[in-house]
C-alpha positions in Angstrom: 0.0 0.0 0.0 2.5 2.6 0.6 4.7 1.8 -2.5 1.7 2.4 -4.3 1.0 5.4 -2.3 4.3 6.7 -2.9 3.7 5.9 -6.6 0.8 7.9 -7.2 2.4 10.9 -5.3 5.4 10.5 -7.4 3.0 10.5 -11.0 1.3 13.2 -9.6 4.2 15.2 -8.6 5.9 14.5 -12.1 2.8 15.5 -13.9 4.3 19.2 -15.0 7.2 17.3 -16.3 8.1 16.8 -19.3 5.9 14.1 -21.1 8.5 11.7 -21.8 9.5 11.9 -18.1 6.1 11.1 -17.2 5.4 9.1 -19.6 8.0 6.2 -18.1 7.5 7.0 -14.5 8.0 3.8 -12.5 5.7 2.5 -10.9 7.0 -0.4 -8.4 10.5 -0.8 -6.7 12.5 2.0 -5.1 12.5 4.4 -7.9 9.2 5.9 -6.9 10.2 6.7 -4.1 13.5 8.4 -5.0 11.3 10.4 -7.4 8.8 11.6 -4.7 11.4 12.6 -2.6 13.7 14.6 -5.9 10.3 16.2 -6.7 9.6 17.2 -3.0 12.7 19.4 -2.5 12.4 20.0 -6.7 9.0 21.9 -6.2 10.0 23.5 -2.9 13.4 24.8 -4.3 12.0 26.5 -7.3 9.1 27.8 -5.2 11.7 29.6 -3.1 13.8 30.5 -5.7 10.6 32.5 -7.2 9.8 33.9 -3.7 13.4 35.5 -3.6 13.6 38.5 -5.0 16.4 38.8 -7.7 17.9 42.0 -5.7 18.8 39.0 -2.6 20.4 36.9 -5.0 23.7 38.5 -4.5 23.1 38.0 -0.7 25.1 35.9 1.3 25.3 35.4 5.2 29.0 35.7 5.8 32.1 36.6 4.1 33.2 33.2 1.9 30.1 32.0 2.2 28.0 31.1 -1.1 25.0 33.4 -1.9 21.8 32.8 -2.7 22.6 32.2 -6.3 25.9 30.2 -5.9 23.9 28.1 -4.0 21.1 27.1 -6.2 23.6 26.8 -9.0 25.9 24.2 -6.9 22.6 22.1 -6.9 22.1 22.3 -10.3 25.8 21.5 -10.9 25.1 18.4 -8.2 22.5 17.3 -10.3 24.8 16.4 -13.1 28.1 16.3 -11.7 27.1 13.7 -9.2 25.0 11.5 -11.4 28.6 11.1 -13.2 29.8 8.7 -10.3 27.0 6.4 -12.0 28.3 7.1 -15.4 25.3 9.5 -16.6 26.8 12.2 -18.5 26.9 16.1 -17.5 26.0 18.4 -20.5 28.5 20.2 -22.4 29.7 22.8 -20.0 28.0 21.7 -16.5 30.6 21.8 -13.7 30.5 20.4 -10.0 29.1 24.0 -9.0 27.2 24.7 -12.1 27.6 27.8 -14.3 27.9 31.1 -13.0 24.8 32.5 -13.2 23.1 35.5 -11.4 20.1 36.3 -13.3 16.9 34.7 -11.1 15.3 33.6 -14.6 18.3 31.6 -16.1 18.8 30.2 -12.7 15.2 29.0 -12.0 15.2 27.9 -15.5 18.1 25.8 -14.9 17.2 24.4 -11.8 14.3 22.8 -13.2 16.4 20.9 -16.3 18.5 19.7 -13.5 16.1 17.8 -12.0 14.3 17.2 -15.1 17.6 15.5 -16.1 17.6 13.3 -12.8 14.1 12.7 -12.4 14.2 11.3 -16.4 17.5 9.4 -15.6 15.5 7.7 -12.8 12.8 7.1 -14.9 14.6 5.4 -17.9 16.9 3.1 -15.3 15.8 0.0 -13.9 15.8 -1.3 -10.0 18.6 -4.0 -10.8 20.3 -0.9 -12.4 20.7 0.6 -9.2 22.5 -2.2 -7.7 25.3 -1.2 -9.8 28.6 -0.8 -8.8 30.0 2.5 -8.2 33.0 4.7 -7.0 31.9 8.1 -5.3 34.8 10.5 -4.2 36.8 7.7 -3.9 34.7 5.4 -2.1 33.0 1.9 -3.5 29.2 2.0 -3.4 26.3 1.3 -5.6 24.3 3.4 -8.1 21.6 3.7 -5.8 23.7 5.6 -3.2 24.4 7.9 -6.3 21.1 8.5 -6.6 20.2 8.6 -2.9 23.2 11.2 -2.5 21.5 13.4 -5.3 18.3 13.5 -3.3 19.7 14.4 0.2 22.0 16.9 -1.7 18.5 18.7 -2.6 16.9 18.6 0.9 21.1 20.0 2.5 20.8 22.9 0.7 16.7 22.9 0.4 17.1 23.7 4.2 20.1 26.3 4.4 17.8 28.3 1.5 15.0 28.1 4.0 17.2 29.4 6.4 18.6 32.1 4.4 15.1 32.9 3.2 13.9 33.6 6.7 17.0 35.6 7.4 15.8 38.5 4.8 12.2 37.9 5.8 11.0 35.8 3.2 8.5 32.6 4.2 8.9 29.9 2.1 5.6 29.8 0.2 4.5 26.5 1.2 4.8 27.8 5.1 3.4 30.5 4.3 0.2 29.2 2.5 -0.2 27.5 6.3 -0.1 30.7 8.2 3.5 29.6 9.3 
């Protein structure tokens, strides 16, 4: 029951996606479940990033620390760069942090292909697939830790946006739609 639960939240979730995406959403094993959890810190991320105000994209908390940009873009580079470690390519140009981008537009724009690209790399894999052997920074693992590393990346820096957010008096929307 909660597989299939977790399945229909994940097809309905994916439902803006592209239609290929959706199209070959699994429905059964672990996948589903990977992709309810992408598209939960997906829709949240690009919800804040459209709360944010492009003047607070420069901002950052500290001196050395990444701004509001430079963070979403290192999630949009972790989308690719670390779905190399299970041999899925990076497009022409993507780095470990992403491109440098400031410009709110480009960035939310990019943001969403990034987890297009995982979500439809999810989608087109098998379970066996994840099983997998794999080298990340160094260490042996299995293509499903890839993946499950993508995912947590997400919800890290899902939260220290939140945080940053609320520092310059923004509620996230989906807080604030609660009276939070």
């Amino acid at each position: 029951m909660r597989t299939l639960t977790l399945a229909g939240l994940a097809l309905a979730l994916t439902a803006g996606t592209t239609p290929a995406a959706s199209a070959q959403a699994p429905t059964a094993g672990v996948r589903p479940d990977f992709i309810a959890q992408l598209d939960d810190a997906a829709t949240k991320l690009v919800q804040l990033a459209q709360a944010i105000p492009q003047e607070k994209y420069a901002w950052r908390p500290g001196v050395g620390v990444r701004s509001v940009s430079e963070v979403l873009m290192h999630v949009v580079g972790g989308n690719y760069f670390l779905l190399t470690f299970a041999g899925v390519k990076a497009p022409a140009g993507m780095t470990e942090e992403g491109q440098r981008l400031t410009d709110k537009a480009q960035i939310i724009a990019e943001l969403q292909r990034s987890f297009d690209h995982v979500r439809s790399t999810l989608n087109a894999w098998k379970d066996a697939d994840l099983d997998k052997p794999a080298t990340m920074f160094g260490r042996q693992t299995t293509c499903r830790n890839v993946f499950l590393t993508t995912v947590t990346h997400g919800h890290e820096h899902l939260g220290q946006l939140i945080a940053y957010a609320r520092m310059n008096g923004i509620v996230p929307p989906w807080s604030a739609a609660q009276g939070q």
